[in-house]
N, CA, C and O atoms as a GROMACS GRO file, in nm:
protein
  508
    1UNK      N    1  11.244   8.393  10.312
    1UNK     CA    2  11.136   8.309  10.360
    1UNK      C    3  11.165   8.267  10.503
    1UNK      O    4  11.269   8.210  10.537
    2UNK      N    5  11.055   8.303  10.593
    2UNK     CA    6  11.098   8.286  10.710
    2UNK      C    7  11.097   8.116  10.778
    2UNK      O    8  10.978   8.097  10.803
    3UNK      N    9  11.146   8.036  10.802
    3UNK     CA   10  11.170   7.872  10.869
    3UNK      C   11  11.091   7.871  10.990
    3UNK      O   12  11.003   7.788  11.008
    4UNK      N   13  11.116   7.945  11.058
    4UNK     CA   14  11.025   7.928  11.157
    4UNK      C   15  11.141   7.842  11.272
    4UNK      O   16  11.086   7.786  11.368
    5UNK      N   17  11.222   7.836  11.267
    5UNK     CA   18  11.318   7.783  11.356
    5UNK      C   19  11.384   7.890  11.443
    5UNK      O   20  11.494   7.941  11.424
    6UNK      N   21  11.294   7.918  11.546
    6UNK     CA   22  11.322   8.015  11.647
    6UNK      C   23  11.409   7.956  11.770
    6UNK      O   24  11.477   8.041  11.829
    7UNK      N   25  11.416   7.854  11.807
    7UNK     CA   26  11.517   7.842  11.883
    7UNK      C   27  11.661   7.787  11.826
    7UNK      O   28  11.739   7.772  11.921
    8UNK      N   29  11.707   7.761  11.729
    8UNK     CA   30  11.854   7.818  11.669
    8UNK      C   31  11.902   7.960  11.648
    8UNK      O   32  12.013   8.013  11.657
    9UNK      N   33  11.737   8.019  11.606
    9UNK     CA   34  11.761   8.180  11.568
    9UNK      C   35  11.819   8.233  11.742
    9UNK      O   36  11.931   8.283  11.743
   10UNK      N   37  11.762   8.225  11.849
   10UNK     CA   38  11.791   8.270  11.924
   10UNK      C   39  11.908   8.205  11.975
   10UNK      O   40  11.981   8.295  12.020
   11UNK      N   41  11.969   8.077  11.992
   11UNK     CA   42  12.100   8.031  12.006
   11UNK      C   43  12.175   8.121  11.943
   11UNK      O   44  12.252   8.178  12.020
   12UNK      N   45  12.182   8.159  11.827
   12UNK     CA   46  12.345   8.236  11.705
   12UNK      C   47  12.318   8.412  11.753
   12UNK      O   48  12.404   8.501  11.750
   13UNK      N   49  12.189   8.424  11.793
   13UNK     CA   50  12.181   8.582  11.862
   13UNK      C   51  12.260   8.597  11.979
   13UNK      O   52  12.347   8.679  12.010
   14UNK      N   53  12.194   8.469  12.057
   14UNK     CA   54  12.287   8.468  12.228
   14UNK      C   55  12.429   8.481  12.179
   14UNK      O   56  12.487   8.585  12.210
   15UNK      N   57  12.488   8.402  12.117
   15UNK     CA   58  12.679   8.371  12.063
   15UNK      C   59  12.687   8.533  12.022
   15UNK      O   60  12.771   8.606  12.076
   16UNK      N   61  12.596   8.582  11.926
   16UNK     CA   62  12.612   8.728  11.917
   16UNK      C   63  12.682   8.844  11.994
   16UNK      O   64  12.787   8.908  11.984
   17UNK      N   65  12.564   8.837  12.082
   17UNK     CA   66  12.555   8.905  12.167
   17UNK      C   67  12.718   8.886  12.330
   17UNK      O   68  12.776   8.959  12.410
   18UNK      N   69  12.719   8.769  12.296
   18UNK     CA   70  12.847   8.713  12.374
   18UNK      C   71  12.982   8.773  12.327
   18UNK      O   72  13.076   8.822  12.390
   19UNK      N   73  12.948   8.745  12.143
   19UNK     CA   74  13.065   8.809  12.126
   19UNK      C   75  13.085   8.988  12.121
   19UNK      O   76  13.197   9.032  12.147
   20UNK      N   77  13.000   9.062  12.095
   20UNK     CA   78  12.981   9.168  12.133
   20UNK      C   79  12.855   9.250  12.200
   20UNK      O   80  12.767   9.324  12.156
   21UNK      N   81  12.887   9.203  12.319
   21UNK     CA   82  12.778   9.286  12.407
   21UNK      C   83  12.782   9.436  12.424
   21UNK      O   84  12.748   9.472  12.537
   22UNK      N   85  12.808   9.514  12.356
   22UNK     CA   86  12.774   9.601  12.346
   22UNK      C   87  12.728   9.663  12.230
   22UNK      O   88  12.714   9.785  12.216
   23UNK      N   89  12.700   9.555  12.127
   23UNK     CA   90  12.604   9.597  12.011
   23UNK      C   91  12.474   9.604  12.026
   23UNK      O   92  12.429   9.498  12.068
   24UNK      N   93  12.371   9.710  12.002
   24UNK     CA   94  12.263   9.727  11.986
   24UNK      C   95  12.159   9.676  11.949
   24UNK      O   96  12.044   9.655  11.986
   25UNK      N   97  12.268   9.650  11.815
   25UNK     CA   98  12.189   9.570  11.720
   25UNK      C   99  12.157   9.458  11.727
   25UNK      O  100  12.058   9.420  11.665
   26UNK      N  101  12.243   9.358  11.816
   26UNK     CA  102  12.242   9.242  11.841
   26UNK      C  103  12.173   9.222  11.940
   26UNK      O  104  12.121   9.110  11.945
   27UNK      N  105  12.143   9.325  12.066
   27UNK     CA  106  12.024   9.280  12.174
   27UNK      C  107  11.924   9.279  12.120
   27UNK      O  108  11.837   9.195  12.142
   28UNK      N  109  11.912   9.405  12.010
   28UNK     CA  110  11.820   9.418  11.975
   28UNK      C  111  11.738   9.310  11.842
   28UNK      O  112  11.620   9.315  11.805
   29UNK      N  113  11.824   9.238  11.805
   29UNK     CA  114  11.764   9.137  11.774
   29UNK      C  115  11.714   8.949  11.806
   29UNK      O  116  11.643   8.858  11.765
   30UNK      N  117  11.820   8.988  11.916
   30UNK     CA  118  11.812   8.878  12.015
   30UNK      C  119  11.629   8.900  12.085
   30UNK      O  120  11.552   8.807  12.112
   31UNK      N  121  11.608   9.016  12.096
   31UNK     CA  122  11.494   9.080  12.180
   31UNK      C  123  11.358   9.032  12.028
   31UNK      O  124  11.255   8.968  12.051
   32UNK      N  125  11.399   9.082  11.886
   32UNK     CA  126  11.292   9.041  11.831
   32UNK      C  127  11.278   8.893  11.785
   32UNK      O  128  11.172   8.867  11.728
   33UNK      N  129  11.376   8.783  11.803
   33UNK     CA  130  11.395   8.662  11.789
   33UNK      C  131  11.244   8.657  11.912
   33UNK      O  132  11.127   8.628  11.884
   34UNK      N  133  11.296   8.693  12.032
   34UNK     CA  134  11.225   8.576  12.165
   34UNK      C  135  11.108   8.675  12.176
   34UNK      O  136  11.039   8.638  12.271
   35UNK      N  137  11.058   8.780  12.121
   35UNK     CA  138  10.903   8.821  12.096
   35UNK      C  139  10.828   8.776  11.989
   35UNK      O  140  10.710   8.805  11.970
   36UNK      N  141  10.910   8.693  11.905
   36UNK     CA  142  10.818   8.614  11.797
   36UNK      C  143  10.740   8.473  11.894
   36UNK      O  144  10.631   8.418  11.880
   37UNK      N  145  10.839   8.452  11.981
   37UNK     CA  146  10.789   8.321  12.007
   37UNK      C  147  10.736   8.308  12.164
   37UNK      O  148  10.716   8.201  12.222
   38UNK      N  149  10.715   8.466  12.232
   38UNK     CA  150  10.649   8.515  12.338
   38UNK      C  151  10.713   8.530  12.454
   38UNK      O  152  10.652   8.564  12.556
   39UNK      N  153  10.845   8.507  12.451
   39UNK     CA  154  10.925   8.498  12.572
   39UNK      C  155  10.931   8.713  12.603
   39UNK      O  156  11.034   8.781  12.601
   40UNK      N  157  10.827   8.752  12.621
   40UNK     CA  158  10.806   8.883  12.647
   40UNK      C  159  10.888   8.969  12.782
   40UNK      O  160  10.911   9.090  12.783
   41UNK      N  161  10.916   8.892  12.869
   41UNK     CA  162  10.978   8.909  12.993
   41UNK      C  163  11.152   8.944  12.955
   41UNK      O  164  11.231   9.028  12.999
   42UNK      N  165  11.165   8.829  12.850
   42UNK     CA  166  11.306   8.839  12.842
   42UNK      C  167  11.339   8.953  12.768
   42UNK      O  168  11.390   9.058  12.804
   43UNK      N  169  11.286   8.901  12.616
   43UNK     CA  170  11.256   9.036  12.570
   43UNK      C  171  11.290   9.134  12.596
   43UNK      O  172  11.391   9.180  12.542
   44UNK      N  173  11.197   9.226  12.717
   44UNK     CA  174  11.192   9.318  12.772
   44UNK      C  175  11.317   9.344  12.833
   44UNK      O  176  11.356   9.460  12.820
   45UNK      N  177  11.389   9.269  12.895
   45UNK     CA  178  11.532   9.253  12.954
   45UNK      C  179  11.617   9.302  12.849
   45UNK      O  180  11.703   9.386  12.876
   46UNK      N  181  11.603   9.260  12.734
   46UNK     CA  182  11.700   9.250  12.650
   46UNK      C  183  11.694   9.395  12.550
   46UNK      O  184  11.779   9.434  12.471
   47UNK      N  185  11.608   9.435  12.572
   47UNK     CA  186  11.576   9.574  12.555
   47UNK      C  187  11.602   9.688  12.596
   47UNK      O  188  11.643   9.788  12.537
   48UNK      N  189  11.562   9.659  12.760
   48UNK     CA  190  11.671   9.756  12.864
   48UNK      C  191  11.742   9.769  12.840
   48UNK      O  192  11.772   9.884  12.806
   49UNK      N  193  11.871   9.629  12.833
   49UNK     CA  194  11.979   9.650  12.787
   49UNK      C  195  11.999   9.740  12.647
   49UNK      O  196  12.100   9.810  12.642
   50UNK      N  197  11.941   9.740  12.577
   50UNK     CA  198  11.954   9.810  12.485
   50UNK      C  199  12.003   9.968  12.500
   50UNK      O  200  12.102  10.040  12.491
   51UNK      N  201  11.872   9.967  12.527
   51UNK     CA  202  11.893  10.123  12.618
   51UNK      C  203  11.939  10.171  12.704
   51UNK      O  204  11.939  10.293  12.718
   52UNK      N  205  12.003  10.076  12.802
   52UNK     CA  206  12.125  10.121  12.890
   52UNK      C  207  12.256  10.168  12.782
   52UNK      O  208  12.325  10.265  12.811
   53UNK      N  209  12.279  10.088  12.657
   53UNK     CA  210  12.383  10.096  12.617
   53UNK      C  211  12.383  10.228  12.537
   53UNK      O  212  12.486  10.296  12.539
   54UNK      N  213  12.252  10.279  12.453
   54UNK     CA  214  12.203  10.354  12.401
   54UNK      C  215  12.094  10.433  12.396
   54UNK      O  216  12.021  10.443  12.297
   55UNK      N  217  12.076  10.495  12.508
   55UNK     CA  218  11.915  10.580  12.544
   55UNK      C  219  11.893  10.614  12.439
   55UNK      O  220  11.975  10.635  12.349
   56UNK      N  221  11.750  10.628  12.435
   56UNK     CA  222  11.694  10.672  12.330
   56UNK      C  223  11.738  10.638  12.166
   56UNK      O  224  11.730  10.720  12.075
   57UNK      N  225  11.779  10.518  12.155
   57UNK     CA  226  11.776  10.455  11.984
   57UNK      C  227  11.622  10.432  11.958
   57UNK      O  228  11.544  10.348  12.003
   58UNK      N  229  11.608  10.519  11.885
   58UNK     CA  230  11.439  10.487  11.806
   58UNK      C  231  11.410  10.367  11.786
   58UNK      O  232  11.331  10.309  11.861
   59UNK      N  233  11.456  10.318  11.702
   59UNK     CA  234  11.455  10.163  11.660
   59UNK      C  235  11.410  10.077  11.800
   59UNK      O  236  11.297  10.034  11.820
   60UNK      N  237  11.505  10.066  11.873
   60UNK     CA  238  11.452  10.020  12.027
   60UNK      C  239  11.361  10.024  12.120
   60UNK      O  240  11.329   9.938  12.202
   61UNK      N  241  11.308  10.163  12.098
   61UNK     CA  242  11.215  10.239  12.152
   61UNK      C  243  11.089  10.123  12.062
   61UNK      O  244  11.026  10.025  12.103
   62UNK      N  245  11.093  10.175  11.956
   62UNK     CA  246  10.964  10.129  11.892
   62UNK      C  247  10.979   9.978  11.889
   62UNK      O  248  10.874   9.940  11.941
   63UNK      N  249  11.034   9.896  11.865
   63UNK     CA  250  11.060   9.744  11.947
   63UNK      C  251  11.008   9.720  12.070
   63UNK      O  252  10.945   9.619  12.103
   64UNK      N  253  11.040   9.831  12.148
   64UNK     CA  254  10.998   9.841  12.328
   64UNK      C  255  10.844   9.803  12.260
   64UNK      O  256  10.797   9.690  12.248
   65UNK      N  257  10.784   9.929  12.222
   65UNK     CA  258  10.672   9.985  12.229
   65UNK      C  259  10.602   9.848  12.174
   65UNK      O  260  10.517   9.797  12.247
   66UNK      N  261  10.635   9.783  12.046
   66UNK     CA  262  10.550   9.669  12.038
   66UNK      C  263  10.540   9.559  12.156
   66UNK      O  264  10.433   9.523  12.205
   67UNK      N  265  10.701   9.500  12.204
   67UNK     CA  266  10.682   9.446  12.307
   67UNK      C  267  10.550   9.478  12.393
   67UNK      O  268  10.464   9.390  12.393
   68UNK      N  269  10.528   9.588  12.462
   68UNK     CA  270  10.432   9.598  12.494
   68UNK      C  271  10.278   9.606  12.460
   68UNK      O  272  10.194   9.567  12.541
   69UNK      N  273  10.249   9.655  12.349
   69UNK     CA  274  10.116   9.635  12.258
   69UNK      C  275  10.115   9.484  12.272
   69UNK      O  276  10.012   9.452  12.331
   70UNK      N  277  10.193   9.373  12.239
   70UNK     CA  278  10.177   9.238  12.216
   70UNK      C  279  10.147   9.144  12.364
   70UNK      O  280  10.102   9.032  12.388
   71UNK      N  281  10.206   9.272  12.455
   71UNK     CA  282  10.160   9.166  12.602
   71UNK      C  283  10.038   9.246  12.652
   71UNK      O  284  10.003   9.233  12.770
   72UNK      N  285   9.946   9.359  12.536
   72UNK     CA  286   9.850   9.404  12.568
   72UNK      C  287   9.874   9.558  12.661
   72UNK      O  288   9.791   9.646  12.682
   73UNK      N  289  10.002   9.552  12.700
   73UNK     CA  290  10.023   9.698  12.787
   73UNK      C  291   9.989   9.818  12.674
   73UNK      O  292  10.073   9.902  12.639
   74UNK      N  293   9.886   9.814  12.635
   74UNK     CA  294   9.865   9.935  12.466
   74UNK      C  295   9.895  10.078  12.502
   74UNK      O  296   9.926  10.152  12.408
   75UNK      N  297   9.889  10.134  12.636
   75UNK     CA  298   9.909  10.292  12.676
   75UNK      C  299  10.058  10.271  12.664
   75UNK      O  300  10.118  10.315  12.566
   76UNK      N  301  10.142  10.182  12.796
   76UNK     CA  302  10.278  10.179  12.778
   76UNK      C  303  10.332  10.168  12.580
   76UNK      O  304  10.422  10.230  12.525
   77UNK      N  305  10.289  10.122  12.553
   77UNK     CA  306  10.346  10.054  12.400
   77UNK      C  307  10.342  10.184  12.328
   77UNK      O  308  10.437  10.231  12.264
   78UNK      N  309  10.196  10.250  12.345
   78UNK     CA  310  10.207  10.348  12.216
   78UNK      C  311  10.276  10.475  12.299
   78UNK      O  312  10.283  10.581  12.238
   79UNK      N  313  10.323  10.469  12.424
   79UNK     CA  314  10.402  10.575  12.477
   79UNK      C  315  10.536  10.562  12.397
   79UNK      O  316  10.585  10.645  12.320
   80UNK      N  317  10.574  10.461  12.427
   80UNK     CA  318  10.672  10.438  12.384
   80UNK      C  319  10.745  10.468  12.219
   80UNK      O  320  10.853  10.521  12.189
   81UNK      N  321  10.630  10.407  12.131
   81UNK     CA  322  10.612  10.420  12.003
   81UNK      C  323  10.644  10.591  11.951
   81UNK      O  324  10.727  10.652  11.883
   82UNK      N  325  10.538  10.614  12.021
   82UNK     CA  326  10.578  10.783  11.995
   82UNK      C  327  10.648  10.870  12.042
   82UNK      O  328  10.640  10.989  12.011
   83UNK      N  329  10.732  10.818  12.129
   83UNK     CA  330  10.848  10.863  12.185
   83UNK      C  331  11.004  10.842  12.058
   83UNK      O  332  11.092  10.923  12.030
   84UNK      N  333  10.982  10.711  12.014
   84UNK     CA  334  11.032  10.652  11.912
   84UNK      C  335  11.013  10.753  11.774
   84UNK      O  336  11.109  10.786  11.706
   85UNK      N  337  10.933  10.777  11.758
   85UNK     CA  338  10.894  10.876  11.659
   85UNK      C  339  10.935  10.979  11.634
   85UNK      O  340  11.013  11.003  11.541
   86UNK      N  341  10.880  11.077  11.729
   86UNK     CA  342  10.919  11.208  11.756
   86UNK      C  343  11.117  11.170  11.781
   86UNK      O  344  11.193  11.251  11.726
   87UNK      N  345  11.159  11.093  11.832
   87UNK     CA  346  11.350  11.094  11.863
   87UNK      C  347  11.369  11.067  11.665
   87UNK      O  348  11.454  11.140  11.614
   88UNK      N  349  11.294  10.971  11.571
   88UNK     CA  350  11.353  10.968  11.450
   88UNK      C  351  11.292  11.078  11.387
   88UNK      O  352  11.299  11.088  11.265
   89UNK      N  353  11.236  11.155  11.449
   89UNK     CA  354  11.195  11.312  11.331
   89UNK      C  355  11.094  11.210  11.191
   89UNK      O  356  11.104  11.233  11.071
   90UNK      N  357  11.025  11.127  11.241
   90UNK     CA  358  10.871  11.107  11.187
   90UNK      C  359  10.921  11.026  11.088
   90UNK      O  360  10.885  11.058  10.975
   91UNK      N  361  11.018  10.895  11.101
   91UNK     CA  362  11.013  10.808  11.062
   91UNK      C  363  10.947  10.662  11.013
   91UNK      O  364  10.902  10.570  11.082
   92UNK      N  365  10.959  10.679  10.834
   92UNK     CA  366  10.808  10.629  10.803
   92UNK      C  367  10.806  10.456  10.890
   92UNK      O  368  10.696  10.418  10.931
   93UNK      N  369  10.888  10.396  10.905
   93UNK     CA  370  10.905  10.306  10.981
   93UNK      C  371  10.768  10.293  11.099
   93UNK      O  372  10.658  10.242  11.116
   94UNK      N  373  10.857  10.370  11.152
   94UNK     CA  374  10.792  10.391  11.270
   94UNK      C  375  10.655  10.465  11.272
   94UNK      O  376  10.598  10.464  11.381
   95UNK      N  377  10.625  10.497  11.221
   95UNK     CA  378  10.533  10.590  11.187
   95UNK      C  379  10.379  10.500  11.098
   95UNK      O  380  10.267  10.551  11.090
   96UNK      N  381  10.415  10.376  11.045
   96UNK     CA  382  10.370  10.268  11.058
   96UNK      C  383  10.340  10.210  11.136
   96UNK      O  384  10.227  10.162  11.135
   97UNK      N  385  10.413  10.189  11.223
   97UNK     CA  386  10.478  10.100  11.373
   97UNK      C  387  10.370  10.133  11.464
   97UNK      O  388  10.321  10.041  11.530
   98UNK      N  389  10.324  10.258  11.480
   98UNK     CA  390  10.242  10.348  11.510
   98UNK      C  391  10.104  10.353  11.497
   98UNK      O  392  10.036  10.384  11.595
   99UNK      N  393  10.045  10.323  11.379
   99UNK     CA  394   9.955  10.279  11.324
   99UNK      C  395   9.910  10.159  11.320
   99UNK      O  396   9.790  10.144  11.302
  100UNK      N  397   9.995  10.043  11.337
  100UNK     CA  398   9.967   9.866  11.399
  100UNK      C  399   9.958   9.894  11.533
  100UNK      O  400   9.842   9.879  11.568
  101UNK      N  401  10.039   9.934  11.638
  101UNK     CA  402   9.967   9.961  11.744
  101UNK      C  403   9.874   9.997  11.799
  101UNK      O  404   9.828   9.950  11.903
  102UNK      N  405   9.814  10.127  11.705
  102UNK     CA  406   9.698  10.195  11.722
  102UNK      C  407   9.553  10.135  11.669
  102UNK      O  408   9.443  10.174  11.706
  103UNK      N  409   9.582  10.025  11.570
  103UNK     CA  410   9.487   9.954  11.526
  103UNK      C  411   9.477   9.826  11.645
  103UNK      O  412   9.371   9.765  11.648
  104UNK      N  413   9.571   9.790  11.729
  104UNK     CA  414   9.563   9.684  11.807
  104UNK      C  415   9.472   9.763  11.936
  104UNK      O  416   9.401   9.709  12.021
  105UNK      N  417   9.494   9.879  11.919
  105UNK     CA  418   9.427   9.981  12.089
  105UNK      C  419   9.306   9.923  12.109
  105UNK      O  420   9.248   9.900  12.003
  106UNK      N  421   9.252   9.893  12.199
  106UNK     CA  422   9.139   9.843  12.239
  106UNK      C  423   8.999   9.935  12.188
  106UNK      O  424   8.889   9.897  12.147
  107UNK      N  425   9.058  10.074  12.211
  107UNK     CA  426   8.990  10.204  12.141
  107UNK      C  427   8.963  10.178  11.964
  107UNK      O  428   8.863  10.202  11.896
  108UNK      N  429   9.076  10.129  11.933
  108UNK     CA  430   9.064  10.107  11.784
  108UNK      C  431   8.986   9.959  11.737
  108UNK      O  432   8.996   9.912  11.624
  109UNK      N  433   8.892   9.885  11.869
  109UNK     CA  434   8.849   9.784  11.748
  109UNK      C  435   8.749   9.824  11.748
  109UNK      O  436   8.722   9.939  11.783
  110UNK      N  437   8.643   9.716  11.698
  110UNK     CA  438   8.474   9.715  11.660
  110UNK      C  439   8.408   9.625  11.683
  110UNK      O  440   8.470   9.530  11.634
  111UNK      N  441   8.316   9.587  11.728
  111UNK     CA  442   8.255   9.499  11.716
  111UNK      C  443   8.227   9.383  11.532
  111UNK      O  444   8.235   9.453  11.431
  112UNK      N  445   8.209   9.279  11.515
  112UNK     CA  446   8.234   9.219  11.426
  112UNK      C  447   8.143   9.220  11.369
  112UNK      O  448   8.164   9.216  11.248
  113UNK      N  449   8.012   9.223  11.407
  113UNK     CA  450   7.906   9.296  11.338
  113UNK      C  451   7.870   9.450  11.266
  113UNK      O  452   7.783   9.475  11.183
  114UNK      N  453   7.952   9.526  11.318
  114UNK     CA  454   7.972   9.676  11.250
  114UNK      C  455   8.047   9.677  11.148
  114UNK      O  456   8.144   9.602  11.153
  115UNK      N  457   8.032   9.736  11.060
  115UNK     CA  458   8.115   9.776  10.936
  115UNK      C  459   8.230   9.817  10.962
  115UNK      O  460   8.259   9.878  11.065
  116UNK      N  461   8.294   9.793  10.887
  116UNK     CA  462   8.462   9.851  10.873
  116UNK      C  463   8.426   9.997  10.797
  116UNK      O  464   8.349  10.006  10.701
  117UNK      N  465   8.503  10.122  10.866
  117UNK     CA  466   8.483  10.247  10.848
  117UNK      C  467   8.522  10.247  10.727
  117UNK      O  468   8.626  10.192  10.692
  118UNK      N  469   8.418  10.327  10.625
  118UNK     CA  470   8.456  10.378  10.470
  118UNK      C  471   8.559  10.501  10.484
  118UNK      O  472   8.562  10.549  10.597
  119UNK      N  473   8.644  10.559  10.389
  119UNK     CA  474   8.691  10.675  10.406
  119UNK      C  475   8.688  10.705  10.233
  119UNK      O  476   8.702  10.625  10.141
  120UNK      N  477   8.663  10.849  10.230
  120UNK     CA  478   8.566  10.892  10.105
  120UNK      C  479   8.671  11.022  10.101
  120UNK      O  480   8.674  11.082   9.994
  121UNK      N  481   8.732  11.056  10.178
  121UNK     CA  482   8.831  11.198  10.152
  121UNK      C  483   8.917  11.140  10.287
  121UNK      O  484   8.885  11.059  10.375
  122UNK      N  485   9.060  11.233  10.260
  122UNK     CA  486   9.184  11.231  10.346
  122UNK      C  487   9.180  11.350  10.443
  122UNK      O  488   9.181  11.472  10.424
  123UNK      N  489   9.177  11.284  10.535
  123UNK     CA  490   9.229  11.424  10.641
  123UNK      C  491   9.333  11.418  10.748
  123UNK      O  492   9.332  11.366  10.860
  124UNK      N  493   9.413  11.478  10.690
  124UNK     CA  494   9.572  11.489  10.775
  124UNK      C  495   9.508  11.440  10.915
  124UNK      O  496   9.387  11.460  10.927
  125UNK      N  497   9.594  11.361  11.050
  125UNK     CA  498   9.579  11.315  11.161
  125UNK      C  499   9.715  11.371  11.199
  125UNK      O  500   9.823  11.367  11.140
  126UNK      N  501   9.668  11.443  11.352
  126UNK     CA  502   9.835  11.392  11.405
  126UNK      C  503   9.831  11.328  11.548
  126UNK      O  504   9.762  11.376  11.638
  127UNK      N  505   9.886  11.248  11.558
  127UNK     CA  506   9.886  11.153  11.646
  127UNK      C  507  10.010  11.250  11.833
  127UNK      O  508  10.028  11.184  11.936
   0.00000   0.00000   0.00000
């Protein structure tokens, strides 16, 4: 159950990250701590870093990619996303990840008066 106490969460990430800065995992969650609560700039910093330490970690990538969908950059974001994708060989994760972005695309809304699209049969997409 999530508390909602985002600035302790991000205090014990920073000590994290202090104590091993060169974990991934730890920018990389330091990075989704301060995009819950919009600090997007830093974020983004903390992401780089990521990927300085580890080009191309999917996981990161697609983190990137929301970062950006959420500050509205939707071309950068879903570049990113599917860059993320294609590096995990079509990870359902991500591959989700993919699909919230693509529903956020400006291309993907509707007006609120139009119907929400029926779908009556499946047809493979590839993105």
């Amino acid at each position: 159950m999530a508390t909602g106490k985002m600035t302790p969460a991000i205090r014990k990430s920073d000590l994290a990250v202090e104590l091993d800065p060169l974990s991934t995992t730890t920018w990389a969650q330091l990075a989704a701590c301060k995009l819950r609560v919009g600090l997007f700039d830093e974020a983004e910093k903390d992401l780089r870093r990521v990927l300085e330490i580890q080009p191309g970690r999917p996981f990161s990538l697609w983190l990137f990619g929301h970062a950006h969908v959420l500050e509205g950059r939707f071309d950068e974001g879903l570049a990113e996303i599917r860059r993320a994708l294609a590096l995990s060989k079509e990870n359902s994760m991500i591959l989700a990840g993919l699909g919230w972005a693509l529903a956020g695309h400006p291309c993907g809304r509707r007006p609120a008066d139009q119907p929400a699209l029926v779908i009556t049969g499946f047809t493979p997409v590839t993105f």
